[in-house]
Structures are given as C-alpha cells and as structure tokens.
Phi, psi and omega in degrees: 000320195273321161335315196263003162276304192281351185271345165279316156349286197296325167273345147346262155322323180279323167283336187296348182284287165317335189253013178051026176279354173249072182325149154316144151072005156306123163274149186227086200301086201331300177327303207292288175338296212300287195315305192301319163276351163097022202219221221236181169252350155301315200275328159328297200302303198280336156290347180294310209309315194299350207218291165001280182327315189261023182097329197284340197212168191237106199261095186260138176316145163064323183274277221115189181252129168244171204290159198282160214233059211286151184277120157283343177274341189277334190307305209291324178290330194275321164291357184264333184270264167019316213294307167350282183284327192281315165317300199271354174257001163287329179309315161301310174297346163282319201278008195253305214292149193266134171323303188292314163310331167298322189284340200259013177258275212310308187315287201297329167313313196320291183340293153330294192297342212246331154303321176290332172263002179246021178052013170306063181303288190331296203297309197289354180271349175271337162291298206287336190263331169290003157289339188277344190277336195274312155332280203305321178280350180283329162285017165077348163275096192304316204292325158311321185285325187277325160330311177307302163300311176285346157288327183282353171276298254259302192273025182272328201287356168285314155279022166274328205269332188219032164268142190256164185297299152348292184302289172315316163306308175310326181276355175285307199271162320306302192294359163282292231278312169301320165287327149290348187265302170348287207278346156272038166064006198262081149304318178279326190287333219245292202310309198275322189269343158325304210300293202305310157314346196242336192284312179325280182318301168325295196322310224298323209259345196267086166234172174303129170290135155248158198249121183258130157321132183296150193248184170270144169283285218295300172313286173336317194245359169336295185269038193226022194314111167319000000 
C-alpha cells in the first residue's frame, strides 16, 4: 500500500513537472505535499529520494528539495560524449547484429511511434532515449547500457521539458532510418545517421533557458491527487 502511495506521488510530480504546471527551482516543501496528499512526510521523503534519483528534482543540505533547473550546457556535454560512443556502437552493431536483435529494435520503434502519435511526452521521451540504452544491451554490453542510461537520465528533464512534438516525431522517423541502415549490415551508414540523429536532438533542445517563477505545489498540483 504504501509502496503503491508513493509511486503515485512520484507520478504526480513528474507529471506537473513536465507539462511545466511546476517550474525549475520550485520548492517542494515535504509538510506542504505531506498535507496535500493525505499521507506521512516519510512516504513523501521517499517519493522526493525516487524523483531525486531520476533526476527531476534537486535535493539541497538544509534547503530541502527543489524541482531541478536543467542545465544546457551539461545537455551539449553529455551529446558530445553520447555523439562518441554512440557512432562505434551503432557501428559494431551492425556487423553483430541478429534477425532477432532487429525484430526487437523494430517492436521499440513500433512503441515509439504509438507513443508520439497518442501525444504521450512522458511515455515517448522515455522510449526515444531507451532506444539507444536497448541497442546497447542488445549487443550483450551491460556497461554500455548503463553507462548510457545515466548520460540519457542526466539531459532528460530537459528534453521532457523542451522537446516539442515535432521534434519527437522527428527523432522517431530517425531512429527507422537507422534500424534500416542495421539491418542492411551498412555499419559506416548506421555510424554517420547515429552522429547525425544525435547532433539533430542536440539542435532541437539547445534553446534560450527562460527563467519561470516559482509556482504554489497545491495550485499545481490540484488536479493530480493520488
């Protein structure tokens, strides 16, 4: 019970965060929450550490926690590192890859597209960034993969917040174009639309940060009540 209180919390926030009804740098004061949902200031504390954990929210000494401020410039280090690794494991991956490691790139695409065409921000920025973590375990490299999930968690609330539906489409209709360079064994072809898809996602999100008011959590969060 209280588990399945706190995974509501934790969606709760995560959506007023995304749909930006919870600005950056909002404080998300454990009482005030605690009142609003009806439940302890522990099963709070443990849905803040869980939305900490993925990044969404900034947990400060003495302060407390507030919703996370994302950086654009850590967004460009992290595709410059991405842009790296992602080039030689698309590259690898062709010459490696299985009917069956292909059908199961093609299933996540599917997902993709069905998220992105049911306006699913949430669903589809967690699909479009586990397509590249799902390449990597498919090829048998855990270290990649996690590696991988923890550079694409460092830039997500950024691309949650400021991938436009476009955009989302567009990186969808890439990662096909890519899974098609795969399966026809064309490693250098697979390497070069990797570079080029990842430089793209970089463009689409490196816009002017504008700085928002901190908001009310209760107003914010009104319709979104476990």
């Amino acid at each position: 019970m209280e588990s399945s209180t706190t995974a509501a919390i934790v969606d709760a926030l995560t959506r007023a965060i995304v749909e930006h009804r919870l600005h950056p740098g909002t404080k998300l004061a454990e009482q005030k929450l605690a009142d609003h949902f009806g439940v302890s200031r522990t099963l709070v504390r443990q849905a803040l550490f869980q939305l900490s954990h993925n990044r969404l929210i900034t947990m400060e000494p003495s302060r407390g926690a507030f919703v996370a401020s994302p950086s654009i410039e850590e967004a460009r280090q992290v595709f410059a590192v991405r842009r790296m690794l992602e080039s030689e494991m698309a590259r690898a991956f062709a010459r490696t890859a299985q009917p069956a490691h292909l059908r199961s790139l093609r299933e996540h695409v599917a997902r993709e597209k069905a998220a992105v065409q049911r306006g699913d921000v949430s669903g589809r920025t967690e699909l479009l960034g586990d397509f590249h973590v799902r390449m990597a375990e498919l090829m048998g490299n855990e270290v990649l993969a996690q590696l991988l999930g923890d550079l694409i968690s460092r830039c997500a609330l950024i691309t949650l917040m400021y991938q436009s539906s476009s955009a989302a489409t567009h990186s969808h209709e890439e990662h096909e174009v890519i899974v098609q360079a795969l399966a026809r064994g064309d490693g250098e072809a697979a390497a070069r639309l990797m570079h080029e898809h990842l430089l793209n996602v970089e463009a689409n999100l490196a816009i002017e940060h504008k700085t928002l008011p901190p908001q009310d959590v209760s107003l914010a969060l009104a319709a979104t009540s476990p």
